[in-house]
C-alpha positions as CSV (number, residue, x, y, z in Angstrom):
1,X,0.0,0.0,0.0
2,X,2.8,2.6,0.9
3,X,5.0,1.8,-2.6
4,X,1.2,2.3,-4.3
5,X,0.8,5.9,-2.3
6,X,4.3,6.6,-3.4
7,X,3.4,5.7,-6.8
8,X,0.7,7.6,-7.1
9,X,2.3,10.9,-5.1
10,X,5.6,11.1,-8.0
11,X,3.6,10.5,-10.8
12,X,1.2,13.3,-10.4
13,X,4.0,15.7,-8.5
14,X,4.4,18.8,-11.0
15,X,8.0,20.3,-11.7
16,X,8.7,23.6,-13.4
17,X,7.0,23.8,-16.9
18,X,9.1,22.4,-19.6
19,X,6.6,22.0,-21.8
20,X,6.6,18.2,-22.2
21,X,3.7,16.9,-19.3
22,X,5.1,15.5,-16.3
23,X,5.4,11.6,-16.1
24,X,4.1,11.9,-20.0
25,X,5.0,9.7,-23.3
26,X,4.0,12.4,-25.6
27,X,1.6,15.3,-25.8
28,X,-2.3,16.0,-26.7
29,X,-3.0,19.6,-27.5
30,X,-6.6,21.2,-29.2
31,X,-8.5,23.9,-29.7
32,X,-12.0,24.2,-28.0
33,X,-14.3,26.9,-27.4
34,X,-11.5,29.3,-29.3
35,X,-9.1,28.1,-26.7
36,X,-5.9,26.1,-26.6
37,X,-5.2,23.5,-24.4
38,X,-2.4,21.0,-23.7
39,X,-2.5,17.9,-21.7
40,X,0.2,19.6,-18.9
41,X,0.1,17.0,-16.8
42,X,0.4,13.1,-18.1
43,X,-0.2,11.4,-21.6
44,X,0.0,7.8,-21.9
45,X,-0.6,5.6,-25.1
46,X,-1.5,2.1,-25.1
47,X,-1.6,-0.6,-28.1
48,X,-3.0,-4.0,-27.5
49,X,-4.5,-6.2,-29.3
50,X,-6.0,-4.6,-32.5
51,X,-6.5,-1.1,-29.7
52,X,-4.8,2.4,-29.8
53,X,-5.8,4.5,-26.4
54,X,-4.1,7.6,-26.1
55,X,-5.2,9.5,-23.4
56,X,-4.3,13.1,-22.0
57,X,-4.9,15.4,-19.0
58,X,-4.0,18.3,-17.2
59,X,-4.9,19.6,-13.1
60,X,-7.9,21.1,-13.7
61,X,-9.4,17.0,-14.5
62,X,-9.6,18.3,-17.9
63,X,-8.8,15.2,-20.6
64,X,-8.6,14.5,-24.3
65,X,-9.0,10.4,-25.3
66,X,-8.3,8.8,-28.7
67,X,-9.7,5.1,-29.4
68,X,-8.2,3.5,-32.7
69,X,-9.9,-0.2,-33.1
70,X,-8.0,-2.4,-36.2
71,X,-5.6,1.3,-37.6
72,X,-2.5,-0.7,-38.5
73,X,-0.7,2.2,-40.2
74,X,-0.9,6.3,-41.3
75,X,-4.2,7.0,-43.2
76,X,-7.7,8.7,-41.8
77,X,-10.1,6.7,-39.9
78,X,-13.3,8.7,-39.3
79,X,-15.1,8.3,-36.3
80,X,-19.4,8.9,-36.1
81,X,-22.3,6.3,-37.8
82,X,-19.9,5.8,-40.5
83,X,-16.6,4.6,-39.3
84,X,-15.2,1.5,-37.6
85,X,-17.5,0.5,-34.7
86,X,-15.5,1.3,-31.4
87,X,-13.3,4.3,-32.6
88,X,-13.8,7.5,-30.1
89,X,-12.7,11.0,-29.6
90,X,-13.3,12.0,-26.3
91,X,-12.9,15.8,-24.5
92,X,-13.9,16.0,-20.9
93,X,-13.8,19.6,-19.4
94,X,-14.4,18.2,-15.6
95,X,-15.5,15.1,-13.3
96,X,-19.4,15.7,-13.7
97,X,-20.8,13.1,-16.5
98,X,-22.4,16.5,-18.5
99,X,-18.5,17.7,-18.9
100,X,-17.6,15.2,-21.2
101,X,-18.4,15.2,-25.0
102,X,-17.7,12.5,-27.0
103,X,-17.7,11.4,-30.6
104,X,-18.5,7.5,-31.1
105,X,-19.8,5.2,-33.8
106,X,-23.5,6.4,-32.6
107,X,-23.1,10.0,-32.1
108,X,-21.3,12.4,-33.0
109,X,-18.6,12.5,-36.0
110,X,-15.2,13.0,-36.1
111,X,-12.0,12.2,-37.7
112,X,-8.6,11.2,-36.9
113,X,-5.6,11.1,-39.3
114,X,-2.5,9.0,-38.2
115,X,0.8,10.2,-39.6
116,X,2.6,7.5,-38.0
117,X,2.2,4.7,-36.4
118,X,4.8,1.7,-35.7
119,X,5.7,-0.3,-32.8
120,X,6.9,2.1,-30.5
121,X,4.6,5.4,-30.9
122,X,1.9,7.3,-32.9
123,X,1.4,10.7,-33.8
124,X,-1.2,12.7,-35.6
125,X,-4.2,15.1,-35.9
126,X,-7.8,15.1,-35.1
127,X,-11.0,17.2,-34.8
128,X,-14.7,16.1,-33.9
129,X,-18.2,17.4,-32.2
130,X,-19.0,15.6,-29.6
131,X,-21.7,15.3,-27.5
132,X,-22.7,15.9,-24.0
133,X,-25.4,13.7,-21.7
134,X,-27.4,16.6,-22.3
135,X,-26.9,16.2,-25.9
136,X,-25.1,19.6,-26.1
137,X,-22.2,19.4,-28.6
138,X,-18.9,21.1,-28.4
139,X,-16.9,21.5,-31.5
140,X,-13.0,20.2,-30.9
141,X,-11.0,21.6,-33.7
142,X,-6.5,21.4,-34.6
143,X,-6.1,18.5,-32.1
144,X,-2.6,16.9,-32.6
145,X,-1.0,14.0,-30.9
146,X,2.3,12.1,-30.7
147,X,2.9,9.8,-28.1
148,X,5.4,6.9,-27.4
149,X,3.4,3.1,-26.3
């Protein structure tokens, strides 16, 4: 339990802004609402299986997610009730279920173009509208990503 606490306390401890997120494998950055934002504090990328996850956040519980299902090299996989069943775009703004918007084989569209992909990292662009809970969309627009697995 203590070497879990101790985990947990490093990886989320902030150092001086260099740019690059603490305890981070890449970097998520977007536009949304006319605003920029950066995943400051953690990015992590996952493949497994025939399944890209690469997820960022900041503080604030702010977080941006991209779900790949079968991408197996650069090209542009669209994401809405016309692409692969089980790609997502994801942008939360806060911990209540209403905060996050999301862009999924049912609603929403969206798409996401990989520049490269190999063994060891991915890196790319995306843009969706996603929608709330409340069915309220926000527009996510010049989202890139780059991130080692």
């Amino acid at each position: 339990m203590i070497v879990i606490s101790g985990l947990v306390i490093s990886s989320c401890k902030k150092t001086e802004d260099s740019g690059s997120p603490v305890g981070s494998n890449g970097s998520i950055s977007l536009k949304v609402d006319g605003n920029t934002w950066n995943a400051s504090l953690s990015v992590q990328a996952v493949n497994s299986g025939g399944v890209i996850n690469v997820t960022g956040s900041d503080s604030n519980a702010k977080q941006a997610g991209i779900t790949l299902i079968g991408a197996n090299g650069p090209g542009t996989y669209k994401v809405g009730p016309n692409g692969i069943q089980g790609n997502m775009l994801r942008w939360t703004e806060g911990l209540a279920s209403e905060q996050t918007y999301q862009a999924t084989f049912i609603i929403g569209s969206g798409t996401i173009v990989v520049d490269k992909l190999n063994d060891s990292e991915i890196s790319g662009s995306f843009e969706f509208e996603g929608y709330n809970t409340a069915q309220t969309s926000k527009t996510i627009t010049e989202g890139t990503f780059n991130a080692k697995f």
